[in-house]
N, C-alpha and C positions, 0 to 999 in steps of 0.2 A: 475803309470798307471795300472789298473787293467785290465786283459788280459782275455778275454770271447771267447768262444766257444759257439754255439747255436748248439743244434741236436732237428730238431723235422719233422717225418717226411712230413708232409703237407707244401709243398713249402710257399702256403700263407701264412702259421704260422709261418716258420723261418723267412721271410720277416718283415712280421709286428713287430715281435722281435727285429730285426735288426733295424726299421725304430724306433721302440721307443726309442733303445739305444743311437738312434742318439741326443735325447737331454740330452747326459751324456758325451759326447763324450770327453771332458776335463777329464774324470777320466777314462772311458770305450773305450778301444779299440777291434774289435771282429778281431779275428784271423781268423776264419773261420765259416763258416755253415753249416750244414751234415743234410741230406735227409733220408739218409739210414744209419739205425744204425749198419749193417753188416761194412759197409765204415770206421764208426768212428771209431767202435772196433780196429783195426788195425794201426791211424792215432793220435788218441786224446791225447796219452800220449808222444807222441814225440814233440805235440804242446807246452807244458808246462806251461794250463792253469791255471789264476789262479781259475776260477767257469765256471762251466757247464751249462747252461739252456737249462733243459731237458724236453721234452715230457714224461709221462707215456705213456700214450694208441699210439703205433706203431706196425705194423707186426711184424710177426718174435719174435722180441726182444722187450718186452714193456720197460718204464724206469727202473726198479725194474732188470731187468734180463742182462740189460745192462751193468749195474755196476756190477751186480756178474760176469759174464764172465768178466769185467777188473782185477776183484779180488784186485788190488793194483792201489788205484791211490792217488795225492797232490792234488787235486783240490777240491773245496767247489763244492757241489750242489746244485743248486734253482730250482725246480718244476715248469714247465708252464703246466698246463693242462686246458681243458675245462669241466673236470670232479670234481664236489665238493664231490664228493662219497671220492675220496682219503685224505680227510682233517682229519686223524686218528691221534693219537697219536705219532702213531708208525711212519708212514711218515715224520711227522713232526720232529721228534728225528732225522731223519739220514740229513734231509734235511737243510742244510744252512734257508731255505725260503721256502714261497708255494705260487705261485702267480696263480690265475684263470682267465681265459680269457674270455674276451678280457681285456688284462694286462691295470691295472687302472694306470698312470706314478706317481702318487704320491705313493703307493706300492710298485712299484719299487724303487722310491729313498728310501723306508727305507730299501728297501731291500740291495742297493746300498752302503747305510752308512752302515748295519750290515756287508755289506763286507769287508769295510774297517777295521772296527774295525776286525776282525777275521782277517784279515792279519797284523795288528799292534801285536796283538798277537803271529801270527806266529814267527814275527820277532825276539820278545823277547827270543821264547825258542829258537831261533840259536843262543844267545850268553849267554845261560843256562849255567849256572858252573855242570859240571856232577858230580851229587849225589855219594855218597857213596854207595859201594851195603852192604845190609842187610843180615844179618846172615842166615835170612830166603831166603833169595833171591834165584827161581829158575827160570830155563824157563818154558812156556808153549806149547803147539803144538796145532798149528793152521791147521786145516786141510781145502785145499782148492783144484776145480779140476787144478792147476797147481803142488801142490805137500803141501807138510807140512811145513809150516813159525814156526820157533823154536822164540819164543821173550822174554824177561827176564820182569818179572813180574811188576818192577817198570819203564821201560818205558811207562808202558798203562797210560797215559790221562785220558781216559774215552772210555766207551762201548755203546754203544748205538744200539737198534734194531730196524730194516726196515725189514717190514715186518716178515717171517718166518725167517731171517737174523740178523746177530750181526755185526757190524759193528767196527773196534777197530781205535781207534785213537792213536796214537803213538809218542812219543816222538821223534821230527825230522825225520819222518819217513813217508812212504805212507800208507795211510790208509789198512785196510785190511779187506773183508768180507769174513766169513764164515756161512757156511749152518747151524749153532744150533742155538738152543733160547736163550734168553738172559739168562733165568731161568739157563740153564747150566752152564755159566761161574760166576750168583751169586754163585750157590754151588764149584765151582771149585776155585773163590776167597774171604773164609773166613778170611780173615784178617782186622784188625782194618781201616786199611788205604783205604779198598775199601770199597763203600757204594753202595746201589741201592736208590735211592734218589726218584724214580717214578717208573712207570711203564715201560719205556722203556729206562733208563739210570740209568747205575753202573759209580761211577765215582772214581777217584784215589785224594782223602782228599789233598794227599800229594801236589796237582795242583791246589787246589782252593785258591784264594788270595781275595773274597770279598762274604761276604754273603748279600744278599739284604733282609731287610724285609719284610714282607706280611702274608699272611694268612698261606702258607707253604716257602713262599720266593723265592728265586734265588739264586743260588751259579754262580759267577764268576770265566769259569777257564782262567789260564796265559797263553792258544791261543787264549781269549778274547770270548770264547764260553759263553754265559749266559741260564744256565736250570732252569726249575722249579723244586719243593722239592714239592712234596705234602704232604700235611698238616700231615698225617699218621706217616710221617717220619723226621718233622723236628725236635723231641724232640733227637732224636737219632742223628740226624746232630750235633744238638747244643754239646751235650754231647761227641761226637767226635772229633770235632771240637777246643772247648774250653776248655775241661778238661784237 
């Protein structure tokens, strides 16, 4: 059963969220609903959800600012907004999903199934055999306003940026945002095994288990996350890849 949280602060909109989920209800259980994003801050991660469905546009703290003051969390994110202005690149990269309101339920059930699959994924890497560290192997330092996250290099997943935001996916681990560009952590990791594959995702070679083809394709990674390769960059995929 998949365990949801809704934060958005317009009563009516948490509501209507809730009453849609209710034709999932065999897969979807919502644990709670939050008004005010001060409230969640404090309460969300003791929840132990497994996805978010977040408002952008709220006082105070819009969606984007929300999650950097969590700085670490396990939970996927799916965007509800009523604003199509945010359908960027860059959102979409950090974003599990992007659903525009008035939430359409057929969009949602795929967004529904992409959940599950990303948590069959998950699953996998908790009975991951732990890699060998590499010669090259060091940590990095994450700088965040709770303090500095030291991480070892071949834990990263993949990287992905929201907004001014980098986002790190981690090997059994909770996510992590930090305030640089992604542009800084492609120069920070030149090594074979990390690639930038688009514009707002650097991924770890060493996690991808299936390439899809297309025009620039999809790589499949083993938390069941699937990215686009633009076309720019898939000769350099392949060659990494498969050589």
């Amino acid at each position: 059963m998949i365990k949801a949280v809704i934060l958005d602060d317009e009563i009516k909109g948490s509501n209507l969220m809730q009453h849609k989920l209710k034709a999932f209800s065999e897969q979807v259980e919502v644990l709670q609903v939050f008004n005010d994003p001060q409230e969640a801050l404090g309460k969300v991660k003791a929840l132990a959800a497994d996805v978010l469905f977040l408002d952008v546009e709220m006082p105070v703290l819009n969606g984007f600012q929300f999650l950097e003051k969590l700085e670490q969390f396990d939970f996927e994110v799916i965007f509800v907004t009523a604003y199509n202005i945010y359908t960027l690149d860059a959102l979409r990269a950090n974003a599990l999903d992007y659903l525009l309101k008035p939430v359409n339920p057929d969009e949602l059930h795929k967004a529904i199934i992409k959940l599950e699959k990303r948590m069959e994924g998950k699953e996998k890497l908790k009975h991951l055999e732990p890699q060998p560290q590499r010669q090259c192997s060091s940590r990095i330092a994450l700088p965040t306003a709770e303090g500095i996250h030291l991480i070892k290099r071949e834990d990263i997943l993949r990287i992905e940026a929201m907004s001014n935001y980098s986002v790190f996916y981690l090997l059994n681990q909770p996510k992590i945002i930090v305030s640089k560009t992604l542009k800084e952590y492609e120069l920070l990791l030149e090594e074979p095994n990390f690639l930038r594959i688009n514009r707002s995702t650097i991924v770890n070679l060493d996690f991808v288990v299936k390439y899809k083809k297309g025009d620039g394709g999809q790589v499949e990674m083993l938390d069941g996350a699937e990215l686009e390769v633009s076309s720019a960059k898939k000769s350099l995929l392949m060659e990494r890849l498969f050589s």
